[in-house]
C-alpha positions as a Python dict, from the first residue, in 0.01 Angstrom:
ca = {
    (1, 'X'): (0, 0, 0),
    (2, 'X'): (132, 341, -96),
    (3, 'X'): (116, 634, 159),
    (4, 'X'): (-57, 895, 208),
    (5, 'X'): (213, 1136, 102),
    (6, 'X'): (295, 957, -249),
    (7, 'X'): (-131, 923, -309),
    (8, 'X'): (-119, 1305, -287),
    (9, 'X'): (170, 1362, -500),
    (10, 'X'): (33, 1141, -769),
    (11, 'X'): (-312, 1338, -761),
    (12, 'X'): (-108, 1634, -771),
    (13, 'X'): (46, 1479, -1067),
    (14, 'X'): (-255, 1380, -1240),
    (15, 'X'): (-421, 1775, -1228),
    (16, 'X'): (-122, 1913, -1347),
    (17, 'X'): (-148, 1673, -1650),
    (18, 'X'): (-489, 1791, -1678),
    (19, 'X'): (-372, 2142, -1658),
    (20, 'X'): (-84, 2061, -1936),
    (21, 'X'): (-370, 1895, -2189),
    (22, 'X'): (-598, 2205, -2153),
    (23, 'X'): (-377, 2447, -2209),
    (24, 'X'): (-231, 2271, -2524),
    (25, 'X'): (-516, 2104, -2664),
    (26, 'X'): (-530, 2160, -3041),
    (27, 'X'): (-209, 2290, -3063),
    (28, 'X'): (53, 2194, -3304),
    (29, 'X'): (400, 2283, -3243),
    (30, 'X'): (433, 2595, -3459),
    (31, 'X'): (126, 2720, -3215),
    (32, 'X'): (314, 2618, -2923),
    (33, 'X'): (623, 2814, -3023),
    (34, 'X'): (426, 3119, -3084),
    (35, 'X'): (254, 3157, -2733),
    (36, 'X'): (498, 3224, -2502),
    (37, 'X'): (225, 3238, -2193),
    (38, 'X'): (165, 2876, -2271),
    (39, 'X'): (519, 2759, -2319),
    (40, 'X'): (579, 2894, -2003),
    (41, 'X'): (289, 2752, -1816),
    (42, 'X'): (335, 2411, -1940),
    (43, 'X'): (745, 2463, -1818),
    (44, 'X'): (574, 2574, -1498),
    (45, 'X'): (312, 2267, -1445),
    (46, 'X'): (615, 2045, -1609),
    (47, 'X'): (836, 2125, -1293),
    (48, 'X'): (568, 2085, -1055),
    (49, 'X'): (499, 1777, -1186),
    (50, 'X'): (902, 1666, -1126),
    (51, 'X'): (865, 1771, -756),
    (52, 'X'): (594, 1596, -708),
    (53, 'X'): (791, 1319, -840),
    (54, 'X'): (1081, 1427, -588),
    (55, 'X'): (872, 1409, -286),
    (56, 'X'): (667, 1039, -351),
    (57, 'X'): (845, 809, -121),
    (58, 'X'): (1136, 639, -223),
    (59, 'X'): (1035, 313, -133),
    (60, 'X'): (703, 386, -288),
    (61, 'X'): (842, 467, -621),
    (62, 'X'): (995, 87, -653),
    (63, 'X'): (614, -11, -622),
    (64, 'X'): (469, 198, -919),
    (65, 'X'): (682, 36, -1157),
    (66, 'X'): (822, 163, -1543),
    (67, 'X'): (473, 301, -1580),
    (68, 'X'): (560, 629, -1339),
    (69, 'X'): (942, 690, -1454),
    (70, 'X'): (1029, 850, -1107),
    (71, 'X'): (1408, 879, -1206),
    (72, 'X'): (1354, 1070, -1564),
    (73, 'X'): (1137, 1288, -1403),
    (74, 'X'): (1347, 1397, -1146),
    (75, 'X'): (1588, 1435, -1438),
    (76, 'X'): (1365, 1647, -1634),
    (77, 'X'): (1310, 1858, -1348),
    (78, 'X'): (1697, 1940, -1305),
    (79, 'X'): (1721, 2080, -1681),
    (80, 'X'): (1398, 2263, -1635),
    (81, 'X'): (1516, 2437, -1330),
    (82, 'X'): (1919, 2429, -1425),
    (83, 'X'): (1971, 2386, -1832),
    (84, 'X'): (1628, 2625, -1913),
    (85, 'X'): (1796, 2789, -2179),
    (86, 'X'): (1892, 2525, -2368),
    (87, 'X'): (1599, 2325, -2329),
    (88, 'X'): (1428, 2216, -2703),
    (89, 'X'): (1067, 2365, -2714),
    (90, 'X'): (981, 2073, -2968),
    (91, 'X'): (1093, 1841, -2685),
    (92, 'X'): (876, 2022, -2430),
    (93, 'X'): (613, 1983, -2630),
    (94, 'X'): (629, 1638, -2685),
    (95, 'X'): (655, 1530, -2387),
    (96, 'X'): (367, 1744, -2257),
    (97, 'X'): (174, 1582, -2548),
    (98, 'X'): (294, 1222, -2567),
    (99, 'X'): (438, 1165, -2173),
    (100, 'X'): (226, 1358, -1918),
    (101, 'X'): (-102, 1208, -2031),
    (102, 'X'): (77, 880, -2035),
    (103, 'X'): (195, 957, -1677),
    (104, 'X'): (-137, 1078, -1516),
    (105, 'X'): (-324, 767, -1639),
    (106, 'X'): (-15, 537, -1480),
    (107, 'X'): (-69, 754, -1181),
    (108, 'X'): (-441, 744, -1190),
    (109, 'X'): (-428, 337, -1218),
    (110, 'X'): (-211, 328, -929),
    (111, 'X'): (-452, 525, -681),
    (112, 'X'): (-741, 319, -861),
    (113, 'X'): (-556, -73, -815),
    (114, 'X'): (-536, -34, -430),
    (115, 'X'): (-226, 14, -398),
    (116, 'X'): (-313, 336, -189),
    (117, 'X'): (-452, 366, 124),
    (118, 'X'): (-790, 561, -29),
    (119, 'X'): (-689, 897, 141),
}
């Protein structure tokens, strides 16, 4: 059973996700180049999502498997906050597009198996 701390970091995980998809819905690239306000929020709701990441329990993070990739995001979350200027905006973008929704479903099915305590 997961803790209480890690259940709240994934649900922090998952609205941040939700945040990410709503704000870049429709977009294509060449949109999200254009807006800066977005490319900054999803940077933003990107590096809250690798603290959240940070603070789930280590021995936690064994039991959510490949499906929550604890140690890339803690990776991403370095460049975000220490390599930002020489981050690729196409990468962002893919990753807000292809990996967060792929993350906040993992982290959805983990709260959802029972493997938390329901808090």
């Amino acid at each position: 059973m997961l803790s209480e701390r890690t259940t709240d970091r994934l649900r922090d995980i998952i609205e941040d996700a939700r945040r990410i998809k709503a704000f870049i819905d429709g977009m294509t690239l060449d949109d999200f180049l254009a807006s800066e306000k977005t490319l900054f929020a999803v940077e933003r709701l990107l590096q809250r999502i690798t603290e959240a990441a940070i603070q789930i329990d280590p021995s936690d993070a064994a039991l959510l498997g490949r499906d929550l990739p604890i140690d890339k995001m803690r990776g991403l979350g370095n460049r975000l906050r220490h390599e930002y200027r020489d981050l690729n905006r196409a990468v962002v973008f893919e990753i807000a597009r292809l990996d967060v929704p792929a993350l906040a479903v993992a982290a959805e099915t983990a709260i959802e198996s029972g493997m938390t305590d329901g808090n």
